[in-house]
GUTIDO-827861 format. One record per residue (C-alpha): x, y, z; residue number from 1. Coordinates in steps of 0.05 Angstrom, whole numbers, m for minus. Each point is the difference from the previous one (the first is absolute). Layout:
N
PAFI:east:north:up:num
PAFI:X:Y:Z:NUM
...
***
This chain:
654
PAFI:east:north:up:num
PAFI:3452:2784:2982:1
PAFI:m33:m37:50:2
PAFI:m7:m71:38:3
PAFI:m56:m41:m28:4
PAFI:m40:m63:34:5
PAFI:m63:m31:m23:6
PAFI:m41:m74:4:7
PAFI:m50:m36:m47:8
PAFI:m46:m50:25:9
PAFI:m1:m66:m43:10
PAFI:m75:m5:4:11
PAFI:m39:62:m23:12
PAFI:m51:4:54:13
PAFI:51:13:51:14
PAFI:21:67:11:15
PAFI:58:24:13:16
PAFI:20:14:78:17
PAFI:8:73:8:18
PAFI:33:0:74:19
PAFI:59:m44:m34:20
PAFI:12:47:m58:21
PAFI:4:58:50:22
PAFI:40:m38:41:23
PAFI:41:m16:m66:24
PAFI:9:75:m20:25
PAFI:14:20:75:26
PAFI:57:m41:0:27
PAFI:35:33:m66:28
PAFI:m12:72:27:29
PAFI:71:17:m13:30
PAFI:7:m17:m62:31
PAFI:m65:48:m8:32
PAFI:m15:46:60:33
PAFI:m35:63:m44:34
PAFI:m63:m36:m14:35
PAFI:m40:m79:m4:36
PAFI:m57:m19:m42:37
PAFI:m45:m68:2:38
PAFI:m36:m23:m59:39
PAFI:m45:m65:32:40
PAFI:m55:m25:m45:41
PAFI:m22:m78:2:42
PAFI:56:m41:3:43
PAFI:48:49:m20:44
PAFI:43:55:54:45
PAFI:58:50:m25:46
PAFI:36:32:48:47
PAFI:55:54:m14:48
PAFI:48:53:41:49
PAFI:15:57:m33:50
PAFI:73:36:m5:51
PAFI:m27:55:m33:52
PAFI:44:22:m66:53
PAFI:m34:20:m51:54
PAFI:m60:34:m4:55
PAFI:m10:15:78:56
PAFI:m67:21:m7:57
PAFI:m47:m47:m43:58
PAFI:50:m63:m8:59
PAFI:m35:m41:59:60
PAFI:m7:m74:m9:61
PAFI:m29:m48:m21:62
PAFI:m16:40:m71:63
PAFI:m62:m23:m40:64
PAFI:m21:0:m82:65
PAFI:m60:44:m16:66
PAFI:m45:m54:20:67
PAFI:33:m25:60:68
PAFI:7:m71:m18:69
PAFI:68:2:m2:70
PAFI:42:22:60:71
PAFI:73:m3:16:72
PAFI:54:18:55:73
PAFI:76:4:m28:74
PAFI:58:8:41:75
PAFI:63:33:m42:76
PAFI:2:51:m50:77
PAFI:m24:m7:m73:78
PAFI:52:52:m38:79
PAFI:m29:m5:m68:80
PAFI:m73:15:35:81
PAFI:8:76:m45:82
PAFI:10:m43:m72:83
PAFI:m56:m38:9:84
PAFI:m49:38:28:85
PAFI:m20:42:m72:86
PAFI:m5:m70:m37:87
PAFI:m56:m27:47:88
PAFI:m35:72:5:89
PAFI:m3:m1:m82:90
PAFI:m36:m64:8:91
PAFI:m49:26:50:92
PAFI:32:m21:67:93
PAFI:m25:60:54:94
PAFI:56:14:51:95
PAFI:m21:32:76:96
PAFI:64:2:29:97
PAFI:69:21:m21:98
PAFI:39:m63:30:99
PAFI:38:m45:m33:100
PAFI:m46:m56:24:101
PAFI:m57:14:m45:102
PAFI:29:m19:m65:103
PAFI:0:m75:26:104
PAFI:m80:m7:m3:105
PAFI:m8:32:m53:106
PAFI:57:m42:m40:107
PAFI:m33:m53:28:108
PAFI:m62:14:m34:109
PAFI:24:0:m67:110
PAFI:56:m57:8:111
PAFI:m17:m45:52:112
PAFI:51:m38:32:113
PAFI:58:19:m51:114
PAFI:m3:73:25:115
PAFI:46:m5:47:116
PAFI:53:m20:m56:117
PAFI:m4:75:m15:118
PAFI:9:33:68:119
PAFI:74:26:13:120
PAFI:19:6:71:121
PAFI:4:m34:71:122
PAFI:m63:m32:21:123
PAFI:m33:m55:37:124
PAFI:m85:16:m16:125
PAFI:m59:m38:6:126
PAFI:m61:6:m44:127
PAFI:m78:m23:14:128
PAFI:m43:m8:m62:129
PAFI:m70:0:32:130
PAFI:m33:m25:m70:131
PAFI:50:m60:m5:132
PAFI:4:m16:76:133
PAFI:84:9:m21:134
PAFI:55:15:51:135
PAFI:64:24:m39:136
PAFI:60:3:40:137
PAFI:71:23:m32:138
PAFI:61:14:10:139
PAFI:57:49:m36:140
PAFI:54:m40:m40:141
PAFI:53:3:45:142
PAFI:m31:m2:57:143
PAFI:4:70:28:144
PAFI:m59:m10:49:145
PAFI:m13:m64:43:146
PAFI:m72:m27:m7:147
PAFI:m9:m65:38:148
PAFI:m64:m60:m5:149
PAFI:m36:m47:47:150
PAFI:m41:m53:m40:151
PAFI:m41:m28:41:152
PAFI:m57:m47:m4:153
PAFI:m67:49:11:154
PAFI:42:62:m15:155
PAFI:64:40:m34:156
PAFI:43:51:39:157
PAFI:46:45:m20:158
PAFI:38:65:18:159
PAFI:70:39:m7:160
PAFI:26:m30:66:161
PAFI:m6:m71:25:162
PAFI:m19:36:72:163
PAFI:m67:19:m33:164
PAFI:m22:m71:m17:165
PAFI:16:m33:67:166
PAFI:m56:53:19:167
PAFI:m38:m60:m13:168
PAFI:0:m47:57:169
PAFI:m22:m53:m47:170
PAFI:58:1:m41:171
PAFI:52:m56:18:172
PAFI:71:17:25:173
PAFI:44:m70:m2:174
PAFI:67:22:m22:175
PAFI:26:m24:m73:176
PAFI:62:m42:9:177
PAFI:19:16:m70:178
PAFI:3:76:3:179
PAFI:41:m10:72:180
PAFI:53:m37:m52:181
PAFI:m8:54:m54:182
PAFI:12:58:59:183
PAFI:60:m38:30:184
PAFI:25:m5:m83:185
PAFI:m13:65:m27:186
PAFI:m7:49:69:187
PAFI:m68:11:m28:188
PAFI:m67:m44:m26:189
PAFI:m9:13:m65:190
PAFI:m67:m2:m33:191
PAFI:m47:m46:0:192
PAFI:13:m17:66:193
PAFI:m16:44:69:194
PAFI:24:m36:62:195
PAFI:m72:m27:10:196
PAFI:m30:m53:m43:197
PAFI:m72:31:m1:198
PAFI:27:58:m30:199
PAFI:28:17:m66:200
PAFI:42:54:m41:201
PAFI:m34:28:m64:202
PAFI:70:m1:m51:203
PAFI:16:64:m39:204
PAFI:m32:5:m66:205
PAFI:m56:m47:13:206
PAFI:m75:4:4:207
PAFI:m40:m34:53:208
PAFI:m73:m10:m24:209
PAFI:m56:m22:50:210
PAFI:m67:m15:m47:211
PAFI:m62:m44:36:212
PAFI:49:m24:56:213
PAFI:51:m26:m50:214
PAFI:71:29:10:215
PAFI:47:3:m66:216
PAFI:69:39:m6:217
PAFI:34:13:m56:218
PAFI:63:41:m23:219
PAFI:m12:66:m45:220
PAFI:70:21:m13:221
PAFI:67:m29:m14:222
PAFI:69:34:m10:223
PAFI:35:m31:m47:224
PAFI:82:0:1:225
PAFI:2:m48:m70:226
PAFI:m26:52:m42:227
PAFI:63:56:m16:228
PAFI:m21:62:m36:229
PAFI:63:25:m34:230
PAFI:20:64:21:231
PAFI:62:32:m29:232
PAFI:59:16:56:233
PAFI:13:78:m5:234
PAFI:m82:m1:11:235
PAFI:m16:m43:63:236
PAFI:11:46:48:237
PAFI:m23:53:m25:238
PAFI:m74:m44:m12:239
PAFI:7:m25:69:240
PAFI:16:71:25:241
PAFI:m67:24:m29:242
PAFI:m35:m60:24:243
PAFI:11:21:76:244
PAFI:m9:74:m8:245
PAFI:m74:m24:m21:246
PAFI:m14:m53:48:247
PAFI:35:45:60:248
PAFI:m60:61:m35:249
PAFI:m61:m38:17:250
PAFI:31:m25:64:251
PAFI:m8:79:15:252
PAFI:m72:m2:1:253
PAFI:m18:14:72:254
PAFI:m50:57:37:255
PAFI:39:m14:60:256
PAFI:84:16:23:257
PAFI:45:m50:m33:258
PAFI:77:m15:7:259
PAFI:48:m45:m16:260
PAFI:43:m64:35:261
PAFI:70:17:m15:262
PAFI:54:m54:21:263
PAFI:58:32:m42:264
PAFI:m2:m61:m41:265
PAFI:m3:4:m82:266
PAFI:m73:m16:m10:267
PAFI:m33:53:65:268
PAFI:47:47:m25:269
PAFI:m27:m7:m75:270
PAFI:m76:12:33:271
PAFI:15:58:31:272
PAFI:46:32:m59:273
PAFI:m76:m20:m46:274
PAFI:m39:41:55:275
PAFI:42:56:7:276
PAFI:1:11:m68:277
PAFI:m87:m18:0:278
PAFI:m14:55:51:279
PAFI:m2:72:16:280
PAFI:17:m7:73:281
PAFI:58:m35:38:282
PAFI:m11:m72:9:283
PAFI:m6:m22:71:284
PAFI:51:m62:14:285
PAFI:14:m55:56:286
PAFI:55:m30:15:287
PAFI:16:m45:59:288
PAFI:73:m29:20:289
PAFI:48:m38:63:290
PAFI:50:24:35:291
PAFI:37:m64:m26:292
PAFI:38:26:m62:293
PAFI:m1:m55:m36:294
PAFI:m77:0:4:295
PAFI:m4:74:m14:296
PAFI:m29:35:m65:297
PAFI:m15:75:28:298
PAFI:64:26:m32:299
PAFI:m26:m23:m68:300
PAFI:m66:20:5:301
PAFI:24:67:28:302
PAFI:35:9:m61:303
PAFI:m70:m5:m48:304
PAFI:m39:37:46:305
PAFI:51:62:m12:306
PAFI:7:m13:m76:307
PAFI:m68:1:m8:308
PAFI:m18:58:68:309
PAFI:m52:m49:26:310
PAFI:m31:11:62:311
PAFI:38:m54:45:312
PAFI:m15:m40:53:313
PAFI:48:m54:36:314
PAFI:0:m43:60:315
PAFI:48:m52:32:316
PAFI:m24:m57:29:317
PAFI:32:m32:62:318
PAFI:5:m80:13:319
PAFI:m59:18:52:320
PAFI:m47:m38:m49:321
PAFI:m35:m48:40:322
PAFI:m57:54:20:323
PAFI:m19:m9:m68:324
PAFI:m14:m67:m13:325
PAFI:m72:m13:25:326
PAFI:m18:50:m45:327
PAFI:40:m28:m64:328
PAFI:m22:m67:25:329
PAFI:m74:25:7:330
PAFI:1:42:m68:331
PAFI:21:m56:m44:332
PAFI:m44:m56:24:333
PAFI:31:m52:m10:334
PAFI:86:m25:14:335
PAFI:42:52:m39:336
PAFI:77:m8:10:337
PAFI:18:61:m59:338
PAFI:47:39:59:339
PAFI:m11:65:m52:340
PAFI:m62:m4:24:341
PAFI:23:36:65:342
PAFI:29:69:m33:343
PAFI:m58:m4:m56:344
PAFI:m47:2:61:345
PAFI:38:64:31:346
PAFI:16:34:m64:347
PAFI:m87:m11:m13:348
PAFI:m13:21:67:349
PAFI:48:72:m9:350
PAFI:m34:11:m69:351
PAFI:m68:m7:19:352
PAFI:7:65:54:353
PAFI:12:49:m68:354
PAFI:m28:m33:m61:355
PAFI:m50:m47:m11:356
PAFI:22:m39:m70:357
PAFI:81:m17:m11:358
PAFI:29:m15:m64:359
PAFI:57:m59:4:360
PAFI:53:m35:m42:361
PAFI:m38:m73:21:362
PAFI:11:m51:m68:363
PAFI:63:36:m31:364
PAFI:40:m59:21:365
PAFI:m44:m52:m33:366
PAFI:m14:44:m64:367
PAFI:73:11:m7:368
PAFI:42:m58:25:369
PAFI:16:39:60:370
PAFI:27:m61:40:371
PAFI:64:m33:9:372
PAFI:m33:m68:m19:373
PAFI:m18:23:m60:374
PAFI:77:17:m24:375
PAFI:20:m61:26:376
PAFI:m66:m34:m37:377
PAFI:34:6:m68:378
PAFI:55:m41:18:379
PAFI:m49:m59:19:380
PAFI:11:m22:m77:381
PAFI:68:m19:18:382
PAFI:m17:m57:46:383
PAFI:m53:m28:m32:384
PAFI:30:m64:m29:385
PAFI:25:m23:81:386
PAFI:m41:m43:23:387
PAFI:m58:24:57:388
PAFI:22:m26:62:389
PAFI:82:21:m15:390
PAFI:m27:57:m14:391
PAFI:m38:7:66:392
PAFI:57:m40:42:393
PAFI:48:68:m29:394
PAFI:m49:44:18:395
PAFI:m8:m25:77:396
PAFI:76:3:11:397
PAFI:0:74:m38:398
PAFI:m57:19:46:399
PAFI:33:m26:69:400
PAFI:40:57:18:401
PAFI:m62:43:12:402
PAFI:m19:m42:56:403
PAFI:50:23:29:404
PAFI:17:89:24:405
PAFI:48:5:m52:406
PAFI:m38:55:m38:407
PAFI:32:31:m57:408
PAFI:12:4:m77:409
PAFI:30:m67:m4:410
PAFI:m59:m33:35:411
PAFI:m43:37:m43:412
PAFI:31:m25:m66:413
PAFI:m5:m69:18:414
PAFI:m73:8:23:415
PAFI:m20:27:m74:416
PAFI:46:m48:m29:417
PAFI:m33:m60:38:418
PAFI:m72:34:m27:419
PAFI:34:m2:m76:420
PAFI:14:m84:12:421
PAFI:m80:m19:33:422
PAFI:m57:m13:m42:423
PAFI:m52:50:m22:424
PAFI:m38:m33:53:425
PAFI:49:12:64:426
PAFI:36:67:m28:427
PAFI:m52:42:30:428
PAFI:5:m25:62:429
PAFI:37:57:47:430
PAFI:50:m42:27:431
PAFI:m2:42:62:432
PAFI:m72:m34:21:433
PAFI:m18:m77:8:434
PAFI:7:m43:m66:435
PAFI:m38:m67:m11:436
PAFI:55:m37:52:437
PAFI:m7:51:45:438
PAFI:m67:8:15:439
PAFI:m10:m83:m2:440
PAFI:44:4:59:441
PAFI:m32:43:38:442
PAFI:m77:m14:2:443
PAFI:m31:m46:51:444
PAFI:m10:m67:m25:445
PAFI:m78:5:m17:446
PAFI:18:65:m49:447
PAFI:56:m45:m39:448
PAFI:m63:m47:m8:449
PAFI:m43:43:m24:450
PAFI:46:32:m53:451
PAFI:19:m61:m30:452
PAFI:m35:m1:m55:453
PAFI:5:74:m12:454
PAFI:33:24:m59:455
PAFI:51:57:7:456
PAFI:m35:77:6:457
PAFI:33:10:m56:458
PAFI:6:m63:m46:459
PAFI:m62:14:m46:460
PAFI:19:72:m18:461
PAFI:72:m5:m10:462
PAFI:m25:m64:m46:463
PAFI:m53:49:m42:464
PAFI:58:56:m6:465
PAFI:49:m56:m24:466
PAFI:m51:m17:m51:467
PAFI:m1:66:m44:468
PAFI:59:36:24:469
PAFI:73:m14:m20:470
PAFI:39:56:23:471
PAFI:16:m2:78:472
PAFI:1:75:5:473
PAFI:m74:m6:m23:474
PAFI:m30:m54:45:475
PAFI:37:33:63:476
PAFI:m44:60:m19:477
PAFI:m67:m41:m19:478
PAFI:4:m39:70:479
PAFI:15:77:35:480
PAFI:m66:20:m37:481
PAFI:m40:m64:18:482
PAFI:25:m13:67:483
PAFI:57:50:46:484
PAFI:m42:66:m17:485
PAFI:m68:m13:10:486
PAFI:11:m57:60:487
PAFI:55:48:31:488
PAFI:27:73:m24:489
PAFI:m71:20:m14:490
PAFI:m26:m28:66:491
PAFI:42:34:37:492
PAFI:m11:71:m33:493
PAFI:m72:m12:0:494
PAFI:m20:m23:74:495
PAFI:55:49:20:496
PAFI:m24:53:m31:497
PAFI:m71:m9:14:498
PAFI:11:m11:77:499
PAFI:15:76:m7:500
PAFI:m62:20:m43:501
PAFI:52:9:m52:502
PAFI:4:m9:m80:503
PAFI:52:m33:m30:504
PAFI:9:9:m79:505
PAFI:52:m24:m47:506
PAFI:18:24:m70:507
PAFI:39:m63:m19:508
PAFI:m53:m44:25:509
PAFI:m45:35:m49:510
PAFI:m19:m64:m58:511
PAFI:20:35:m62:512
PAFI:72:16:28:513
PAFI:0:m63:29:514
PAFI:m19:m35:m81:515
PAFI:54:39:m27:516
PAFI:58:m14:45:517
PAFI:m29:m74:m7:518
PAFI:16:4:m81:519
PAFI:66:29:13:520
PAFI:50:m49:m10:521
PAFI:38:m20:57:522
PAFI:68:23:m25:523
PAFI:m15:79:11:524
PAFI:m13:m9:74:525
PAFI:48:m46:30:526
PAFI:63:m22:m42:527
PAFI:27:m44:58:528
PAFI:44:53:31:529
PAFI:m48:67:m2:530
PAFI:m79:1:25:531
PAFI:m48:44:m19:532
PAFI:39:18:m68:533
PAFI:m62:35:m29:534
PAFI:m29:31:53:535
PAFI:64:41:19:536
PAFI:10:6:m70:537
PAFI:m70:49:0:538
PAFI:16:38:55:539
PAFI:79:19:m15:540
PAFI:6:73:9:541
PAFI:m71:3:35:542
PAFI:24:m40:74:543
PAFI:71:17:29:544
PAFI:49:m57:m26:545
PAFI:19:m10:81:546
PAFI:m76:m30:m6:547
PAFI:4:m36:m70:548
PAFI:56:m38:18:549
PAFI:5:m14:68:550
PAFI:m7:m74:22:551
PAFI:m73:m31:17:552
PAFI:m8:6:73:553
PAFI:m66:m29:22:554
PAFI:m59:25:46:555
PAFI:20:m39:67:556
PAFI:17:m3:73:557
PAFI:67:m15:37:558
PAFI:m40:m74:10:559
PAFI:61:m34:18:560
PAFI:29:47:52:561
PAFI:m61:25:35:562
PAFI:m14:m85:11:563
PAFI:55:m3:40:564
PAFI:m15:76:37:565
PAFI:m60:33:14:566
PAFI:m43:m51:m39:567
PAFI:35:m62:45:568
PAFI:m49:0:52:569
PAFI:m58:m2:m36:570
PAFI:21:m57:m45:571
PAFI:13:m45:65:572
PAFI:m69:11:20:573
PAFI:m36:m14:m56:574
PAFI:51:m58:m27:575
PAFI:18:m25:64:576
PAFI:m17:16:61:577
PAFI:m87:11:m17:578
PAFI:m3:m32:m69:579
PAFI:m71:m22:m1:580
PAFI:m32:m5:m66:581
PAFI:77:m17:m23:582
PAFI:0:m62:29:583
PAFI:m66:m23:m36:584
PAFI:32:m1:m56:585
PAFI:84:m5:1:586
PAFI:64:m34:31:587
PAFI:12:49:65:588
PAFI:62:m34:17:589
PAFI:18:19:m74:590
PAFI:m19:75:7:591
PAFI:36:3:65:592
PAFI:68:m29:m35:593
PAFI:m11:46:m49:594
PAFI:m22:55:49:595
PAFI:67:m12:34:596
PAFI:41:m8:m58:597
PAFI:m18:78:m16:598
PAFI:11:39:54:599
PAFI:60:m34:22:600
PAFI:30:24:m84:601
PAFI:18:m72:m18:602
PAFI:m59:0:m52:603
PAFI:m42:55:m34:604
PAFI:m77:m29:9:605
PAFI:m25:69:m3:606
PAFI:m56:m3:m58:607
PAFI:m19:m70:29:608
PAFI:m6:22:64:609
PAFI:m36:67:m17:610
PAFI:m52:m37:m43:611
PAFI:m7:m59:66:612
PAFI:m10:66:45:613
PAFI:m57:38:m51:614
PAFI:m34:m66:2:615
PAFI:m1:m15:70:616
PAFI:m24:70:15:617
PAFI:m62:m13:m50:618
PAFI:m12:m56:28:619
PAFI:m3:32:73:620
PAFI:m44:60:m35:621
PAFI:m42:m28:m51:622
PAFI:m17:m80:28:623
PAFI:9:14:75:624
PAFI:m32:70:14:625
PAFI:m41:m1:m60:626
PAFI:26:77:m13:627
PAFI:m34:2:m69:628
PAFI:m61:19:38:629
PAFI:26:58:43:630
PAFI:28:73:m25:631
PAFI:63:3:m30:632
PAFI:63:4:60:633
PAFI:32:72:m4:634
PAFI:53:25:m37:635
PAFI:71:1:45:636
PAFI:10:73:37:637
PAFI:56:4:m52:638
PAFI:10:74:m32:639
PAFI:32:12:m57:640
PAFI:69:38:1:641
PAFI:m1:56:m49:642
PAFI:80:6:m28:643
PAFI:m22:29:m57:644
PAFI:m56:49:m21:645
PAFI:m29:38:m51:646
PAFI:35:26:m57:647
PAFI:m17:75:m30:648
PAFI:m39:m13:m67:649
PAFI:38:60:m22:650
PAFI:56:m47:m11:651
PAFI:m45:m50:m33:652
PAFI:43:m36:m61:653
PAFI:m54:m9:m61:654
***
């Protein structure tokens, strides 16, 4: 686990600059503070920061073949690194090192390009063939770990955090209109957009091949939700059961403490049940709530951590959050309006004082039709022969009564109605953040020009999911996989993690789990009324029932309340009052109406306001004070509040 960076000069009698690679690698010394190496020969520089895992003593990068032509820096975690390895020592492959890395180079060797097709795990690498003057860069299939690309004329950047590249004073930093529009839609920019035009995503499962200055990219993996391998009823579970006892087993893999992220939700609760059962010590778990109730999971996860006599750890995290955003707002890079991204950052920043890898329950929501949308997907069928616009007239007046403080179950019916009545197209639009009217309204005039001839962010892949998939509980889960996970939920874990020197791993984002709950038919996870059916289903009698069937609650903050409290004043300043780098590019008399509107409880604008404030803080940060060059701002003076502590392994539950 580490943060990579690295550059390639387009013409092979420039070499590569070694102050910028250092300066590269400097700034991702927390996603790696045990160790750096620099690889620099001709035009070619590797650059890596070490999180030491596995193999602490001889695993330093970059890792070399037996001739050194071939060199490569990984950041992630291969977990099938044992499997391999005898297969490419009976063909005569010598190993040095007992790290996980090694196996790429020498897969390499005998398959080119197609070895990463056989790699299992999270990872964003990059791979120099001296002999073919080749720079491989790849990235895991669901995108797990970020790796981000500057293609420029004389050269190509690239590195685990956007930060690294704008080490590079050459490298332009014009804002791209069209992921401000995608933010604004989706809280997030989802891949292959970053917010600056000179600089690009690498998407999951893809291959990014530099060869005599020519760039190509290419996908290397699919999932495929068409193709349904019959499995008979009484033995699904029991498959799927065995499926994520093995994936949660080489998750385990580890030379340093790990632990586990425990919400007290169905699919962190199934992790750590796996673990406990994996290991011959108590499992060390996290757990972070609010004083608000309704916000409040600690009971829950109380209740795992003494079924399974883990050794606990909790906080509670006050509305005193605004210490924290120049770091979030620092750590991500670029405007990310996720408002789970605040306790994923504290529960990271607990973990990381005890262990040094966490397990989670991250992608048992898309595997298993987790969501509400997805119950309320199935009964898209229904409407299908109304025409489009009734269809989205309905929806509008359905959706209405969330604009206003209303709250409760009947404006939450009518919100996942109104989703069942819109278009493939406009259903996965949160209807909490700006839609397509929305947003038109509130940019400055020049922005409205520019976007004109923009396509939706999501028109093209809602259109390529519509053309092979016919059940809606299918594509909901094939756009999660190809767009909310890797341009948000894995984000978030990731960058929040690794601002605390921290691994993240995830049994149900392992591949093969995630292939085999994609040939399940949709039927045995949601049925309309019940979520998850098969993955409660495989862990009846292992989990407490109080945990199998309690309602979804999500990761989140009080958002709406602490806007009009503690959170108030800072809003005004940056919306208001010192808007800056707002004003370049929206409506402020809009924002202040809307501003207004909030606080005063005649309209709930919090999402829309929260994703406003992320962005103008970026922009103060990131265009104005240029803060990708200087050290990372501290951490809060926040401790955490220990209500509960460790539980006698005497009393351990096998």
């Amino acid at each position: 686990m580490c943060g990579i960076a690295g550059l390639v000069q387009r013409h092979p009698s420039h070499k590569a600059d070694q102050t910028l690679l250092q300066r590269m690698c400097t700034s991702l010394r927390h996603r790696g503070p045990d160790d750096q190496g620099l690889y620099l020969r001709g035009p070619i520089g590797l650059g890596s920061r070490r999180l030491s895992i596995i193999d602490l003593t001889t695993g330093h990068q970059p890792i070399f073949n037996e001739s050194g032509s071939v060199a490569v820096i990984l950041n992630g975690e291969i977990y099938n690194f044992q499997e391999l390895r005898p297969a490419l020592e009976a063909k005569g492959h010598r190993f040095t090192t007992q790290t996980d890395t090694e196996v790429v180079v020498h897969l390499y060797e005998e398959y080119g390009v197609e070895a990463v097709q056989r790699l299992r795990g999270m990872f964003a690498l990059a791979l120099w063939d001296g002999d073919r003057q080749r720079l491989l860069l790849a990235r895991d299939r669901v995108g797990k770990k970020p790796l981000f690309y500057a293609y420029l004329p004389d050269r190509l950047l690239f590195a685990s955090e956007i930060k690294a590249i704008l080490q590079d004073p050459g490298v332009p930093t014009v804002i791209d209109v069209q992921a401000v529009d995608a933010y604004l839609a989706f809280q997030f920019i989802p891949h292959p957009l970053t917010i600056y035009q000179a600089i690009r995503k690498l998407p999951p499962a893809h291959l990014l091949i530099w060869e005599q200055g020519e760039v190509t990219i290419e996908p290397y993996w699919h999932l495929d939700f068409a193709r349904k391998t019959p499995v008979r009823d009484d033995q699904v579970a029991e498959a799927l059961r065995d499926q994520l006892e093995e994936a949660t087993r080489v998750r385990l893999i580890s030379d340093v403490p790990l632990g586990a992220l425990l919400s007290g939700g169905v699919d962190s609760s199934a992790v750590v049940a796996l673990m406990s059962q994996a290991m011959d010590r108590p499992v060390q778990t996290f757990s972070l709530g609010f004083a608000e109730e309704a916000y409040n999971e600690l009971p829950y996860a109380r209740q795992v951590a003494q079924r399974f006599a883990t050794d606990h750890h909790e906080m509670v995290v006050s509305a005193d959050v605004a210490g924290l955003l120049p770091r979030l707002v620092w750590q991500y890079d670029e405007p990310f309006a996720d408002k789970s991204a605040v306790p994923t950052l504290y529960v990271a920043h607990m973990a990381s004082r005890h262990v040094s890898v966490v397990l989670s329950g991250d992608g048992g929501d898309e595997a298993f039709a987790g969501y509400d949308k997805y119950r309320f997907g199935r009964w898209q069928r229904a409407w299908a022969h109304l025409p489009a616009a009734l269809r989205r007239t309905l929806a509008r007046r359905l959706l209405a009564p969330l604009q206003h403080d209303s709250g409760g179950g009947t404006t939450w019916l009518l919100t996942q109605l109104a989703h069942t009545l819109l278009p493939y197209a406009e259903a996965i639009f949160y209807p909490e953040f700006f839609d397509g009217y929305g947003r038109t309204t509130l940019y400055q005039p020049w922005v409205r020009a520019a976007l004109a001839d923009c396509a939706s962010p999501m028109a093209g892949l809602v259109s390529a999911g519509l053309d092979h998939l016919d059940d809606p509980v299918d594509l909901m889960q094939w756009l999660d996989y190809q767009w909310y996970l890797p341009g948000d939920l894995l984000v978030k874990m990731d960058m929040a993690s690794m601002a605390c020197s921290l691994e993240a791993r995830s049994p149900f984002l392992d591949h093969r789990v995630i292939e085999f709950c994609a040939a399940l038919p949709s039927a045995v996870k949601t049925d309309g009324r019940a979520r998850k059916i098969v993955l409660r289903e495989a862990f009846r009698g292992l989990l407490p029932d109080s945990i199998l069937d309690r309602p979804k609650q999500g990761f989140s903050i009080p958002l709406r309340a602490w806007l009009r409290g503690p959170l108030a004043a800072l809003a005004r300043e940056l919306l208001v009052e010192q808007p800056r780098g707002v004003r370049e590019f929206f409506d402020l008399a809009a924002i202040r109406r809307m501003f207004e509107a909030h606080v005063s409880g005649r309209r709930n604008h919090a999402h829309r306001l929260w994703a406003l404030m992320l962005f103008a803080q970026w922009y103060r940060l990131m265009i104005e004070q240029q803060a990708y060059k200087m050290a990372p701002p501290p951490f809060p003076d926040y401790e955490p509040m220990p209500v509960h502590g460790h539980v006698s392994p005497d009393h351990r539950r096998r």
